[in-house]
Z-matrix of the N, CA and C atoms (Angstrom, degrees):
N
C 1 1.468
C 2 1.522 1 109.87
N 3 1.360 2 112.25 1 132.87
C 4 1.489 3 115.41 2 -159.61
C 5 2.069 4 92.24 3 -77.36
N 6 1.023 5 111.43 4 162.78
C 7 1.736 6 121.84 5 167.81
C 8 1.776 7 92.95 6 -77.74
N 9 1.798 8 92.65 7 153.08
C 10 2.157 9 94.00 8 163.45
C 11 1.270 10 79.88 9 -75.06
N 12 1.439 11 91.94 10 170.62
C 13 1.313 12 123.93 11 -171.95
C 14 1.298 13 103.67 12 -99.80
N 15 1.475 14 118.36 13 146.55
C 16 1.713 15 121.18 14 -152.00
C 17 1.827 16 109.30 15 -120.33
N 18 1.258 17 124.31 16 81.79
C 19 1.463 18 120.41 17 -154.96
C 20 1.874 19 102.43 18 -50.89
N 21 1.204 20 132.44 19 129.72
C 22 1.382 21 133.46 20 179.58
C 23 1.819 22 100.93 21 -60.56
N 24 0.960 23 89.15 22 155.00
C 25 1.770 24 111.95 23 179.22
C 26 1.702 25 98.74 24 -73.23
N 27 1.411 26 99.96 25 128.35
C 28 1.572 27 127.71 26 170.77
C 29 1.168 28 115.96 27 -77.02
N 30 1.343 29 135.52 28 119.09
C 31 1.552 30 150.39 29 -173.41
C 32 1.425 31 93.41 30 -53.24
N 33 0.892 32 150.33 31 137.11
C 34 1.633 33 141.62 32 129.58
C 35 1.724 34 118.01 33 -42.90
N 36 2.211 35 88.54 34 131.85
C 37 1.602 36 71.82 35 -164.85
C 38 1.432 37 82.76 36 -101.26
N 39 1.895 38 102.98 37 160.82
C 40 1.398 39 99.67 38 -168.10
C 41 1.704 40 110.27 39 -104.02
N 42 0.631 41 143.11 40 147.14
C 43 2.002 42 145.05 41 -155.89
C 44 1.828 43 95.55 42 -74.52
N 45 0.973 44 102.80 43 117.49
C 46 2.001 45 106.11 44 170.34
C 47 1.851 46 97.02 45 -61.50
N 48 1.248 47 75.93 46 140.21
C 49 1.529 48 91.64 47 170.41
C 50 2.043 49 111.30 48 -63.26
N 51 1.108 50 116.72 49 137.74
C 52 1.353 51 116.52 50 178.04
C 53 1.623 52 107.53 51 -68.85
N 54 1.543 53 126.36 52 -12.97
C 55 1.790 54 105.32 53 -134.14
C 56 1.454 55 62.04 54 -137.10
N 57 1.526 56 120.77 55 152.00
C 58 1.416 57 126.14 56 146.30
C 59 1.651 58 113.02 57 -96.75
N 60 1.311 59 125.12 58 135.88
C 61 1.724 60 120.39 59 -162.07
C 62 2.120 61 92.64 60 -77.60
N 63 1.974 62 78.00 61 133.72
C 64 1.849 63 86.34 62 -162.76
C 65 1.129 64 123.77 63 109.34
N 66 0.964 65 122.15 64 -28.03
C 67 1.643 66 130.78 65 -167.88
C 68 2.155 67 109.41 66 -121.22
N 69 1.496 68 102.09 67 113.85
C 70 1.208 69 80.75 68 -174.06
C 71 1.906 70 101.82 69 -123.34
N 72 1.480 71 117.11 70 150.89
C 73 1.443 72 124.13 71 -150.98
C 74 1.781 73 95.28 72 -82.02
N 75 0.725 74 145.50 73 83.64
C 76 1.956 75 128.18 74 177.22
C 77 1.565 76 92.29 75 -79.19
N 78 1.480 77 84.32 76 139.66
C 79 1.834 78 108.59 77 171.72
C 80 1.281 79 103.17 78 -89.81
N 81 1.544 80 131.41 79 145.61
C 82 1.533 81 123.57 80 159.11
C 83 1.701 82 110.82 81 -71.96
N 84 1.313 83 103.98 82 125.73
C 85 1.538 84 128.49 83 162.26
C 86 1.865 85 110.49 84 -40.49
N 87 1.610 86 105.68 85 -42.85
C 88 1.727 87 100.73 86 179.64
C 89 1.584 88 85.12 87 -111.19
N 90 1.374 89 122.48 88 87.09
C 91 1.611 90 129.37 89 153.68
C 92 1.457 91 91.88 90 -98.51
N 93 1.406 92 132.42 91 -23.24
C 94 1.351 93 108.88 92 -167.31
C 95 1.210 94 88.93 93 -92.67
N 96 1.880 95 110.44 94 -160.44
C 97 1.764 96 130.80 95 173.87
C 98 1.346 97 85.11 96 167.49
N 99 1.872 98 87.46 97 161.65
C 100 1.389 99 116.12 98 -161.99
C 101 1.535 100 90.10 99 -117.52
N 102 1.500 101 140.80 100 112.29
C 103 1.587 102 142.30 101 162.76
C 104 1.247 103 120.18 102 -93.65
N 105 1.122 104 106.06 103 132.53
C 106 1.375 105 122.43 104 -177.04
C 107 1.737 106 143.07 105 -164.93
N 108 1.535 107 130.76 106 166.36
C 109 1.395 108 108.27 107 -178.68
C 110 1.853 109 106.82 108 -130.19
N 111 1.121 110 91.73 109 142.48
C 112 1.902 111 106.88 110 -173.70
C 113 1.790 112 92.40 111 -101.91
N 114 1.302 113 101.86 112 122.47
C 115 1.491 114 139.66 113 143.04
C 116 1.410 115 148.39 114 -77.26
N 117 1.143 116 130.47 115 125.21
C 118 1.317 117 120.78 116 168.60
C 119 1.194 118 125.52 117 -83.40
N 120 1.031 119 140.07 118 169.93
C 121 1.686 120 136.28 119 -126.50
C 122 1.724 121 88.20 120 -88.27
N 123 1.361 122 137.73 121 -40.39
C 124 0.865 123 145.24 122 -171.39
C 125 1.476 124 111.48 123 -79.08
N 126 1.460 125 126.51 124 14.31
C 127 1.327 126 142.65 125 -167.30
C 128 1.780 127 131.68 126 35.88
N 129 1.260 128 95.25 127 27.28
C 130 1.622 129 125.86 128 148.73
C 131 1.865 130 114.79 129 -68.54
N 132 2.213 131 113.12 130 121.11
C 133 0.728 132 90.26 131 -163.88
C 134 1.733 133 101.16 132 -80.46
N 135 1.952 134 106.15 133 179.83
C 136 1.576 135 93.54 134 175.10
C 137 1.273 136 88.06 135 -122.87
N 138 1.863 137 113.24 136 146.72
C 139 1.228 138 138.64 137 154.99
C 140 1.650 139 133.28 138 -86.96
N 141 1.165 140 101.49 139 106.75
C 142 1.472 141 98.38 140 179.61
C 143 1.581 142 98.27 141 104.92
N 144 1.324 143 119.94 142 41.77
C 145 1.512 144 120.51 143 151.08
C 146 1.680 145 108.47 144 -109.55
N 147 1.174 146 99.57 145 147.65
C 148 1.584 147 121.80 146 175.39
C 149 1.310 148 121.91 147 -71.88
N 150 1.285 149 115.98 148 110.00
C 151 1.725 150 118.58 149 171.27
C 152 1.593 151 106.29 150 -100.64
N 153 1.234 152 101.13 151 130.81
C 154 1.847 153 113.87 152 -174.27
C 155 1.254 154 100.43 153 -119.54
N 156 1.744 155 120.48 154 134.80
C 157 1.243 156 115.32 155 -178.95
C 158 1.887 157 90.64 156 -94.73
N 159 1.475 158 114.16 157 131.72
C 160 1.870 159 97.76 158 -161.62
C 161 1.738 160 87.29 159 -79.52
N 162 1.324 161 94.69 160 161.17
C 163 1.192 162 105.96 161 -174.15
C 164 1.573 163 141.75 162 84.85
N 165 1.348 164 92.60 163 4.68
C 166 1.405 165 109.05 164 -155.03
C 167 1.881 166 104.92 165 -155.15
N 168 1.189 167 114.42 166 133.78
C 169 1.271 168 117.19 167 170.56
C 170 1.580 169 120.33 168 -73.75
N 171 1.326 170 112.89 169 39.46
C 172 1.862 171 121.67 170 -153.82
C 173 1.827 172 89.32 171 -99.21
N 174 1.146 173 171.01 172 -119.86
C 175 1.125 174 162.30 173 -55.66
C 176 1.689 175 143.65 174 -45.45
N 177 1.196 176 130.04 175 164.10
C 178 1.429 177 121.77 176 -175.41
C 179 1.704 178 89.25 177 -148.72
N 180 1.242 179 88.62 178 169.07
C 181 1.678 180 112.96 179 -178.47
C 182 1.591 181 106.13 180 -118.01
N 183 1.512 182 133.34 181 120.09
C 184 1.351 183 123.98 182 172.43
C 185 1.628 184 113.72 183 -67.61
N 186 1.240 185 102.62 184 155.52
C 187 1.735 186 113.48 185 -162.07
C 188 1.643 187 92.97 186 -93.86
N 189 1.033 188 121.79 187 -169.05
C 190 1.546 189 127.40 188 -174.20
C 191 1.861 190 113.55 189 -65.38
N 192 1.384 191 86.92 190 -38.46
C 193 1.567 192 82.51 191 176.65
C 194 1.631 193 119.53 192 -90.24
N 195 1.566 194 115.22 193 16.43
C 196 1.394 195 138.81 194 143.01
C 197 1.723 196 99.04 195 80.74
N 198 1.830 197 103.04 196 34.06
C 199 0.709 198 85.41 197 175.87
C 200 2.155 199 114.01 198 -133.20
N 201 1.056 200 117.92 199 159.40
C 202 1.566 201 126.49 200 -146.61
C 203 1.621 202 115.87 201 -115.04
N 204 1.568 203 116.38 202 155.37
C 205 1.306 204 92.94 203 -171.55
C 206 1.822 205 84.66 204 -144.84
N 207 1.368 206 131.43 205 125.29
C 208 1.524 207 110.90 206 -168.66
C 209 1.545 208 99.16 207 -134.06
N 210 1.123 209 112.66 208 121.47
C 211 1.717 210 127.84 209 -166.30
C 212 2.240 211 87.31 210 -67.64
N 213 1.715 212 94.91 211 123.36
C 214 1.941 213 70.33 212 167.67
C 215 1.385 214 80.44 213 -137.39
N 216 1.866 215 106.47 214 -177.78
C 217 1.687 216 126.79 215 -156.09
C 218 1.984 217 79.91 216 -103.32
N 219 0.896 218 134.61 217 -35.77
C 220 1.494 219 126.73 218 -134.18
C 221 1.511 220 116.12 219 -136.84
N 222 1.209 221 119.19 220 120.12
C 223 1.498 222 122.66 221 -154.25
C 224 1.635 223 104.87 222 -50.11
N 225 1.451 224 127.36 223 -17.54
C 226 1.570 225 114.44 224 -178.78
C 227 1.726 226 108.35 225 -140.82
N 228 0.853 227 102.92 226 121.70
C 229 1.390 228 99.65 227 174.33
C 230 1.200 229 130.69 228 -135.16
N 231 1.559 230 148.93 229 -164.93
C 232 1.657 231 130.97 230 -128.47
C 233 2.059 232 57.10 231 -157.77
N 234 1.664 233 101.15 232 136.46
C 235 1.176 234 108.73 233 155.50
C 236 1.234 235 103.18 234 -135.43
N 237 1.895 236 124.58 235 152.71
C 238 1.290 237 138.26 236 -160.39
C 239 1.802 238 75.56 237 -124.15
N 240 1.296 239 99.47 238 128.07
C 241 1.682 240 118.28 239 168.10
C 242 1.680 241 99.68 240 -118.98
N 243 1.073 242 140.59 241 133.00
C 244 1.359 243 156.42 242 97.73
C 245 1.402 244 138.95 243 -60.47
N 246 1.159 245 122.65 244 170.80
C 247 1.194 246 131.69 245 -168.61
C 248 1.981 247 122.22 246 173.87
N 249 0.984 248 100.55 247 96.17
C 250 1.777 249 111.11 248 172.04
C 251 2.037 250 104.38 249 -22.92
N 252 1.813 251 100.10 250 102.05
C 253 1.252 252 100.94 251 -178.85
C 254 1.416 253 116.25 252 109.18
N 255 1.475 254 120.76 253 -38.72
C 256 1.240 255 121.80 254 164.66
C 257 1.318 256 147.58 255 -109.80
N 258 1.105 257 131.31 256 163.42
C 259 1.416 258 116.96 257 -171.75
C 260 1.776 259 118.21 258 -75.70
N 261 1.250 260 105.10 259 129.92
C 262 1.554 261 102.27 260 -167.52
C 263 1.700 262 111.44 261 -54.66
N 264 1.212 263 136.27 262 -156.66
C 265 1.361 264 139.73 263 -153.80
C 266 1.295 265 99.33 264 167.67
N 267 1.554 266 115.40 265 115.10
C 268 1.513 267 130.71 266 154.85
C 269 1.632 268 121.24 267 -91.58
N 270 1.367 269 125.95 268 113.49
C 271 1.290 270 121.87 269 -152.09
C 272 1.602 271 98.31 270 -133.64
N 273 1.417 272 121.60 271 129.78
C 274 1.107 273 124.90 272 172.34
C 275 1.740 274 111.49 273 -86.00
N 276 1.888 275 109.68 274 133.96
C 277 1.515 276 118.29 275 -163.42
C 278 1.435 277 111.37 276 -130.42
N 279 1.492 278 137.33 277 126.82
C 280 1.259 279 112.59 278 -178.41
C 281 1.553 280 88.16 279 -99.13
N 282 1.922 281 95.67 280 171.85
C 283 1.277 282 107.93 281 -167.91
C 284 2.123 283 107.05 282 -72.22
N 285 1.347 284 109.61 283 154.53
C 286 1.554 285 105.26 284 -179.35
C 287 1.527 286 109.52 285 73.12
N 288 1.484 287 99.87 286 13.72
C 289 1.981 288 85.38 287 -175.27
C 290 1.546 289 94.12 288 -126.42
N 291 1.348 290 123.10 289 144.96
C 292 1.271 291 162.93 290 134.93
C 293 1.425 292 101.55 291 -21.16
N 294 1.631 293 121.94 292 108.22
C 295 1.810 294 108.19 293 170.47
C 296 1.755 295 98.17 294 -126.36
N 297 1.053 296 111.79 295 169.05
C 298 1.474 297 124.06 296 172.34
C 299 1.084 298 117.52 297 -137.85
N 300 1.643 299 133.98 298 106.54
C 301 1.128 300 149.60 299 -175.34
C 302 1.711 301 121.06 300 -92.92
N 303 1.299 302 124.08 301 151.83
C 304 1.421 303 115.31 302 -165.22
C 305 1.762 304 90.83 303 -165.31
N 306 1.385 305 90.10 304 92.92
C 307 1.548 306 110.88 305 153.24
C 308 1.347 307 141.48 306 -41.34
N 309 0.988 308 158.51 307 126.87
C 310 1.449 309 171.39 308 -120.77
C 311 1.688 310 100.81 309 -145.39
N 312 1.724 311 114.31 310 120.91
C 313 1.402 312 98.00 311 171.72
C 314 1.524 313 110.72 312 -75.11
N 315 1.699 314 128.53 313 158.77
C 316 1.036 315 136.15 314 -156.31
C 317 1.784 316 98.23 315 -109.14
N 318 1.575 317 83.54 316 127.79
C 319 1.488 318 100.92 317 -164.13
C 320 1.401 319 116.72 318 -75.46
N 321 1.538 320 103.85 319 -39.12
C 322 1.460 321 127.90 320 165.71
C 323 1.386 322 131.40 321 -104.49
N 324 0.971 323 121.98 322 4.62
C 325 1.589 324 129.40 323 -165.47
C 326 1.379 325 106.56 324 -98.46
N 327 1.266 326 109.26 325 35.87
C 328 1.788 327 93.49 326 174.66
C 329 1.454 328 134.75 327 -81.77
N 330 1.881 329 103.30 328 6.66
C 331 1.361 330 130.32 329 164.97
C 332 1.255 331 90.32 330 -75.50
N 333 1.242 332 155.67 331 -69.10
C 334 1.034 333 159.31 332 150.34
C 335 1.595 334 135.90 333 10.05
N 336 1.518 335 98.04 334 -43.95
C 337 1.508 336 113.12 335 -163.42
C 338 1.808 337 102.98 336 -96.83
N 339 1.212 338 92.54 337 -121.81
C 340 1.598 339 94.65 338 -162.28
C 341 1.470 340 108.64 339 -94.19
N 342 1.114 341 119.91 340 -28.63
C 343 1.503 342 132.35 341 -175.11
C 344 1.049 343 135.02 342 -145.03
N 345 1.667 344 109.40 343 120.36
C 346 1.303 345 120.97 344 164.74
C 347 1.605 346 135.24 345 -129.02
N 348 0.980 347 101.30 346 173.33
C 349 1.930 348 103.35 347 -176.53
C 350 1.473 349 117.57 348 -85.91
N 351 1.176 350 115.48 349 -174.20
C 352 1.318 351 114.92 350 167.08
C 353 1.080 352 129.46 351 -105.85
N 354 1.323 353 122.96 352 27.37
C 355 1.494 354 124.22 353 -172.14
C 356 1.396 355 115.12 354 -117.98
N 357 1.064 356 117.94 355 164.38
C 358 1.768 357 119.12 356 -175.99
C 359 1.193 358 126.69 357 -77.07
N 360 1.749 359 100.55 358 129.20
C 361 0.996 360 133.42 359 179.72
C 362 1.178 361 147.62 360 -49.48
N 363 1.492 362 142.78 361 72.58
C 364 1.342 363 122.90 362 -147.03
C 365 1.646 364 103.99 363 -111.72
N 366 1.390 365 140.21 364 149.43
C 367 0.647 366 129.33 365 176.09
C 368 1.809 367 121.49 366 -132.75
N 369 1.212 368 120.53 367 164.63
C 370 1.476 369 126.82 368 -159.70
C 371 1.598 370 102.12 369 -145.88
N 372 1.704 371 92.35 370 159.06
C 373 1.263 372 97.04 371 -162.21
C 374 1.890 373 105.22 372 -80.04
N 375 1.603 374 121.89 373 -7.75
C 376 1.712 375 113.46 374 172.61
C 377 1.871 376 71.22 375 -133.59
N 378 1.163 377 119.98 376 158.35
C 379 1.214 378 154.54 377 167.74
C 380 1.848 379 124.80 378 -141.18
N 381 1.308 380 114.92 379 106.43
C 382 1.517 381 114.72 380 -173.34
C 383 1.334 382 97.42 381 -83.01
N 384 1.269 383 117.02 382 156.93
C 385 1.778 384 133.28 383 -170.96
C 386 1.787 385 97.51 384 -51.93
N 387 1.338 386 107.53 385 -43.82
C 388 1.699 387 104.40 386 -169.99
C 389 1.446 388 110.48 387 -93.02
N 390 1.185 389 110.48 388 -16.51
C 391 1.801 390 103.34 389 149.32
C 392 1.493 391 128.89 390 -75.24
N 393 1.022 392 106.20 391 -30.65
C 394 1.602 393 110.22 392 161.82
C 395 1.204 394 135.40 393 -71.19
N 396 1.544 395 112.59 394 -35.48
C 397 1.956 396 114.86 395 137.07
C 398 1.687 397 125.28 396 -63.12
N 399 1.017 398 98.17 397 -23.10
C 400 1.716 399 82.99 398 175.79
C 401 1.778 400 93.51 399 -81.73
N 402 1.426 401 122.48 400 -67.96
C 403 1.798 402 120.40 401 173.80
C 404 1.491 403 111.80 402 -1.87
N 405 1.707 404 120.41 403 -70.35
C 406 0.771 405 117.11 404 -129.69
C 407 1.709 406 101.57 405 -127.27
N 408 1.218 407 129.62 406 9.80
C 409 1.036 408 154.95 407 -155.65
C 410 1.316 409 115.44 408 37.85
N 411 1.663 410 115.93 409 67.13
C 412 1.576 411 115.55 410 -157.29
C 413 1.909 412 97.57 411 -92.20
N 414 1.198 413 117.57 412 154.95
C 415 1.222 414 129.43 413 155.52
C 416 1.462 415 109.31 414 -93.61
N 417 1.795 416 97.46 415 148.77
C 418 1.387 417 90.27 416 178.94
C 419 1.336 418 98.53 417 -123.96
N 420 1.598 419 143.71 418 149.39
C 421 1.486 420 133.88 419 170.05
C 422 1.504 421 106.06 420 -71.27
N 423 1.844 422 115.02 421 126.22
C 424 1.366 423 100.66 422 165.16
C 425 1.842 424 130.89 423 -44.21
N 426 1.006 425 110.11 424 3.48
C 427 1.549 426 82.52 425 -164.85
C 428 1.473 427 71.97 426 -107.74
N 429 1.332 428 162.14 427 -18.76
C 430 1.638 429 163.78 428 -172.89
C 431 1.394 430 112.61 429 121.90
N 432 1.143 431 112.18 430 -170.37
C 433 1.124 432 116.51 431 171.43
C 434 1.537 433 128.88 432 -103.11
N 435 1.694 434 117.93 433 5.89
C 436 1.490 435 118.85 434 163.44
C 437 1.031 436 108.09 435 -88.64
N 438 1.686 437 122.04 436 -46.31
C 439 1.498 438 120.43 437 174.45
C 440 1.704 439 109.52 438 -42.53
N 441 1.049 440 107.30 439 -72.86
C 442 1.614 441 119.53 440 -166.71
C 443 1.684 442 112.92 441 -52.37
N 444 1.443 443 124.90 442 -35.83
C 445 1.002 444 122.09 443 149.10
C 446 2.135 445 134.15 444 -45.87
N 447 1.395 446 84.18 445 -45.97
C 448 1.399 447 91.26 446 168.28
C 449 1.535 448 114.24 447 -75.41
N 450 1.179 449 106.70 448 -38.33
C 451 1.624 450 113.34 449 175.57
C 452 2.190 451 108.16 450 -53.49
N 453 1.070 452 101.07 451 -38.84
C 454 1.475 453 96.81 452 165.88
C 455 1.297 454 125.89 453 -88.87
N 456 1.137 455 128.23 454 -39.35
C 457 1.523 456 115.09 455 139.41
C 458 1.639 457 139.74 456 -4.86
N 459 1.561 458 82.47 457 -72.00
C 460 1.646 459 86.23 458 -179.00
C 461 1.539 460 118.38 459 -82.67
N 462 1.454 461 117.88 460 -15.05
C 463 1.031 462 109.12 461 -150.30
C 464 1.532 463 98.49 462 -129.19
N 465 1.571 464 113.00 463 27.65
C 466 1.294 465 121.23 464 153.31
C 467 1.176 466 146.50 465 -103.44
N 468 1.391 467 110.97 466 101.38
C 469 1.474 468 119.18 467 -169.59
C 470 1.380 469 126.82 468 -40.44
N 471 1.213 470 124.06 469 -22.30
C 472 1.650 471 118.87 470 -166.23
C 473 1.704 472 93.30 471 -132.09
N 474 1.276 473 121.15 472 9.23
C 475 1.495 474 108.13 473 178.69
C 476 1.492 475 97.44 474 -57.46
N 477 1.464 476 93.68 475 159.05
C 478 1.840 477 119.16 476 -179.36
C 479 1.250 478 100.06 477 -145.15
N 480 1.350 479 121.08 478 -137.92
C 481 1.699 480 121.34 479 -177.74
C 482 1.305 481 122.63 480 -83.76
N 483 1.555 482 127.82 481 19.45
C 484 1.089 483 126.51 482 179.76
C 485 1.251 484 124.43 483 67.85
N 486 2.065 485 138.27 484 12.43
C 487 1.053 486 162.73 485 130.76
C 488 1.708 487 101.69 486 -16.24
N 489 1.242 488 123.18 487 -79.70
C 490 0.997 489 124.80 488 -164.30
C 491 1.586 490 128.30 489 -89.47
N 492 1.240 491 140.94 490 166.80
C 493 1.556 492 125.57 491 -157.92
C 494 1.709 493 92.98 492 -156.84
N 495 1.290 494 124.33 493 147.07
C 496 1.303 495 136.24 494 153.19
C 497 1.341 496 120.09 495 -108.34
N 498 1.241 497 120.29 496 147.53
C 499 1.489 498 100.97 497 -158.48
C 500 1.769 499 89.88 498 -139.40
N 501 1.154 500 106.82 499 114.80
C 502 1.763 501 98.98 500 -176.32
C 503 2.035 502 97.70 501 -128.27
N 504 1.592 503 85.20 502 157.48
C 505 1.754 504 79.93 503 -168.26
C 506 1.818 505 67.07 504 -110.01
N 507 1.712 506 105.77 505 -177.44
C 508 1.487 507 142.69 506 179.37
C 509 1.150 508 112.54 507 167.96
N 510 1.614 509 97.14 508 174.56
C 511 1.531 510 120.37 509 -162.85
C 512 1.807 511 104.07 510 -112.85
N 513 1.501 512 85.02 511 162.29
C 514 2.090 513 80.21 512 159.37
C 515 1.319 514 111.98 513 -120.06
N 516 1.089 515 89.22 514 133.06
C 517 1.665 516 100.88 515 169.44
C 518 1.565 517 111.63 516 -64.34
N 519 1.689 518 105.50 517 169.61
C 520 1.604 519 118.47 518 176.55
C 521 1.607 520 114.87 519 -48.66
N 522 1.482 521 120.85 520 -25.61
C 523 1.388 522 125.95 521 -168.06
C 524 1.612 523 94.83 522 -97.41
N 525 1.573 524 130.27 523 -14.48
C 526 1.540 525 133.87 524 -163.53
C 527 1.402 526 121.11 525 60.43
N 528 1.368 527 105.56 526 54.70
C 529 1.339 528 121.13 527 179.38
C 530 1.628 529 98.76 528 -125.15
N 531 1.274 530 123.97 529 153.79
C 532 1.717 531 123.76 530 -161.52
C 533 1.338 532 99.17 531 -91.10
N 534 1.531 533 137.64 532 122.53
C 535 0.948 534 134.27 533 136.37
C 536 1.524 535 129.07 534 -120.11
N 537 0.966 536 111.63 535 -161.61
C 538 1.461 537 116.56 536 -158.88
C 539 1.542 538 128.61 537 47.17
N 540 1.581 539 105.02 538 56.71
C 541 1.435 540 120.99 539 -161.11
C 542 1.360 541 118.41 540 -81.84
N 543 1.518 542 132.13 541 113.19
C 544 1.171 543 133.99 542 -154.05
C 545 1.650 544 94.94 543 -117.61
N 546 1.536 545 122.13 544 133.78
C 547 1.530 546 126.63 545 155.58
C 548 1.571 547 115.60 546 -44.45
N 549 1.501 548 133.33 547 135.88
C 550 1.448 549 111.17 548 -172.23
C 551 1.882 550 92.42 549 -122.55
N 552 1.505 551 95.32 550 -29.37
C 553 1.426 552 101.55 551 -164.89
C 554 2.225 553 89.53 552 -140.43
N 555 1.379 554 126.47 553 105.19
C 556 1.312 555 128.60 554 169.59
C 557 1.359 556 121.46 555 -82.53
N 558 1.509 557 123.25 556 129.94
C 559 1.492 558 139.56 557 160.68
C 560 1.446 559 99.42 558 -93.15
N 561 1.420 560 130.64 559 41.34
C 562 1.357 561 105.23 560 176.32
C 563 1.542 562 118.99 561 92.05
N 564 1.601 563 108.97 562 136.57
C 565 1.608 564 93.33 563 -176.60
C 566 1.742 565 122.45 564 -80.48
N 567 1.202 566 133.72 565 13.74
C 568 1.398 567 130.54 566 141.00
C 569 1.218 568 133.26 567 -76.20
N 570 1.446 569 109.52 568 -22.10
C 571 1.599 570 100.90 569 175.12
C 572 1.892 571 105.08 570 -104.11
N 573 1.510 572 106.88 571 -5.63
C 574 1.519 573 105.52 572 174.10
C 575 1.604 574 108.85 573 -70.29
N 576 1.329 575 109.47 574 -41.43
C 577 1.025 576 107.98 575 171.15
C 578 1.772 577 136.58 576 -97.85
N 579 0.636 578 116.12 577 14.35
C 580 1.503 579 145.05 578 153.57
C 581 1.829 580 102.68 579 -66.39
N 582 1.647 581 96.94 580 -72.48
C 583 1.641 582 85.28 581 -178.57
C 584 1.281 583 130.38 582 -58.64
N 585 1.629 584 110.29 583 -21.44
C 586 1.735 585 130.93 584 -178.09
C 587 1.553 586 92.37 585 -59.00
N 588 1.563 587 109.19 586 -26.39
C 589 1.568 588 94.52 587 -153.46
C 590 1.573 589 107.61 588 -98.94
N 591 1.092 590 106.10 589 -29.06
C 592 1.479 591 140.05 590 167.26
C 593 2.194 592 111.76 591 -47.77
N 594 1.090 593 79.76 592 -47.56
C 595 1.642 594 98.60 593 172.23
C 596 1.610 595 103.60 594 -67.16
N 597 1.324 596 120.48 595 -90.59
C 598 1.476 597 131.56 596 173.74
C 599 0.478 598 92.07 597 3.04
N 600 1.672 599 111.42 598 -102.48
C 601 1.445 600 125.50 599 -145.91
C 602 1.445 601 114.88 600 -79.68
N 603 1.684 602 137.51 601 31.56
C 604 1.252 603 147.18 602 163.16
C 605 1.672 604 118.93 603 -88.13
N 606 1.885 605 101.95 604 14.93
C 607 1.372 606 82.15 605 174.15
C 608 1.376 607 119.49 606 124.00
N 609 1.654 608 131.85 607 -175.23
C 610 1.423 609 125.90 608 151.80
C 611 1.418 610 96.58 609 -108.47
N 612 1.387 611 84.37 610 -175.79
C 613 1.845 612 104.04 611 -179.96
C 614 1.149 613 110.25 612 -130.86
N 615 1.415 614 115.25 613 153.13
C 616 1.756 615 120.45 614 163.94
C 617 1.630 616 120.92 615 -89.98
N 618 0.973 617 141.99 616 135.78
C 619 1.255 618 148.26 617 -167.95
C 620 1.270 619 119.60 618 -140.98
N 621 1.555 620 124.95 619 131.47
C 622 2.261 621 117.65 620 -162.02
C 623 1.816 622 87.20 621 -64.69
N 624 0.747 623 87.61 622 -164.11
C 625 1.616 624 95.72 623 -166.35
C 626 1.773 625 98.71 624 -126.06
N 627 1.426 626 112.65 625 143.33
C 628 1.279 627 112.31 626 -157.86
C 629 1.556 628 138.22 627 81.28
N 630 1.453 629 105.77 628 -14.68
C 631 1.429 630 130.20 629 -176.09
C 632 1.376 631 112.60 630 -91.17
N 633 1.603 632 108.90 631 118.17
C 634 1.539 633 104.11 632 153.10
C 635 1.805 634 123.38 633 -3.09
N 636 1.523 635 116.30 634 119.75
C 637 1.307 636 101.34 635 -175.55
C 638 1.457 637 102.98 636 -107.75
N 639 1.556 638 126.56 637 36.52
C 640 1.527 639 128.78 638 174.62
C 641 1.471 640 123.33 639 -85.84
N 642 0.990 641 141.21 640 121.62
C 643 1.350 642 125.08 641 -154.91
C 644 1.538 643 100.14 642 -144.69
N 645 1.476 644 122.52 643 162.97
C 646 1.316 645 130.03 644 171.48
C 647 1.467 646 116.18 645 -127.16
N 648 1.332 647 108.91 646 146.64
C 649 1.515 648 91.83 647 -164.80
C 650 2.199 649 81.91 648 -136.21
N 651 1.370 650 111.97 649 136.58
C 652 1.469 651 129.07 650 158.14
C 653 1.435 652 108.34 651 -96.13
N 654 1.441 653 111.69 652 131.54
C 655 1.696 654 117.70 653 177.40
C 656 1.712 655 86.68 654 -147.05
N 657 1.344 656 102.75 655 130.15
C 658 1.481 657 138.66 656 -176.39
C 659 1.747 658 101.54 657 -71.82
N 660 1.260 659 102.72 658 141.06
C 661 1.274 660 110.57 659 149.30
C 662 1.499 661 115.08 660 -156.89
């Protein structure tokens, strides 16, 4: 009669050391980030608004589909969202989480937005949209300022993430249409002229009456 068969004894295996002596592993501090997409109040996303981690020199720009990805050190953090036209938004985010932000158009901020004058600035603690154009010698685009915002949006050929800005001042003509359009700040002559063109054909403008009619206008790309 044969013996059972007797399995031999297993060596113990012993655990490798993790660390080689000399060599030490550093983790990155921004392994985490906070992802997410910014909206306009009407739940359209927006491209080319600013996410600020506060406190911190950390930021990103949302891509067309308005949406963001921001490397942070610290499981919760306070993000400052902006956006050309709307009222900014301080939003609390934990780290690894998904947020969705939704902008407010800006009631008073038309120092803020796309255009202003050259004249001095005064400011107050509530400011109504048409006190803040008469203040500051703001232009306003006839059709407003959600239309006309969207009107550059859609109808800009070389927009990207909203990183970069052209900044051209002009006049209005007798009909209140902008001419005499000067480069103030250049991205280059395709997107200088892109915005020249972008301007034109955006329309007339309203202007207080009696006021300097010089104006500057920033359009994103």
């Amino acid at each position: 009669m044969v013996g059972a068969r007797i399995a031999a004894p297993v060596a113990p295996v012993q655990a490798l050391e993790s660390r080689v002596e000399g060599i030490q592993i550093k983790t990155d501090p921004y392994a985490k980030s906070v992802k997410g997409t910014v909206y306009d109040v009407y739940g359209r996303p927006l491209s080319g608004a600013d996410v600020k981690m506060v406190g911190d020199d950390i930021r990103a720009i949302t891509n067309k589909s308005g949406e963001f990805t921001l490397p942070v050190d610290k499981e919760k953090v306070t993000l400052e969202v902006t956006s050309l036209g709307f009222a900014s938004k301080n939003i609390e985010a934990k780290a690894n989480q998904d947020v969705n932000v939704r902008l407010d158009e800006s009631n008073s901020g038309l120092s803020e937005v796309v255009a202003v004058g050259y004249g001095k600035a005064k400011k107050k603690a509530t400011t109504t949209a048409k006190e803040a154009a008469e203040e500051v010698n703001v232009g306003v685009p006839e059709m407003g300022w959600k239309a006309y915002n969207e009107y550059l949006t859609k109808n800009n050929k070389l927009l990207a993430d909203g990183s970069k800005a052209v900044i051209l001042s002009f006049k209005l003509s007798a009909d209140a249409m902008p001419n005499d359009v000067k480069v103030v700040k250049s991205e280059g002559k395709a997107m200088d002229e892109e915005a020249n063109r972008l301007l034109k054909n955006g329309g007339k403008w309203k202007f207080p009456t009696g006021k300097s009619n010089t104006l500057s206008i920033s359009i994103k790309f």
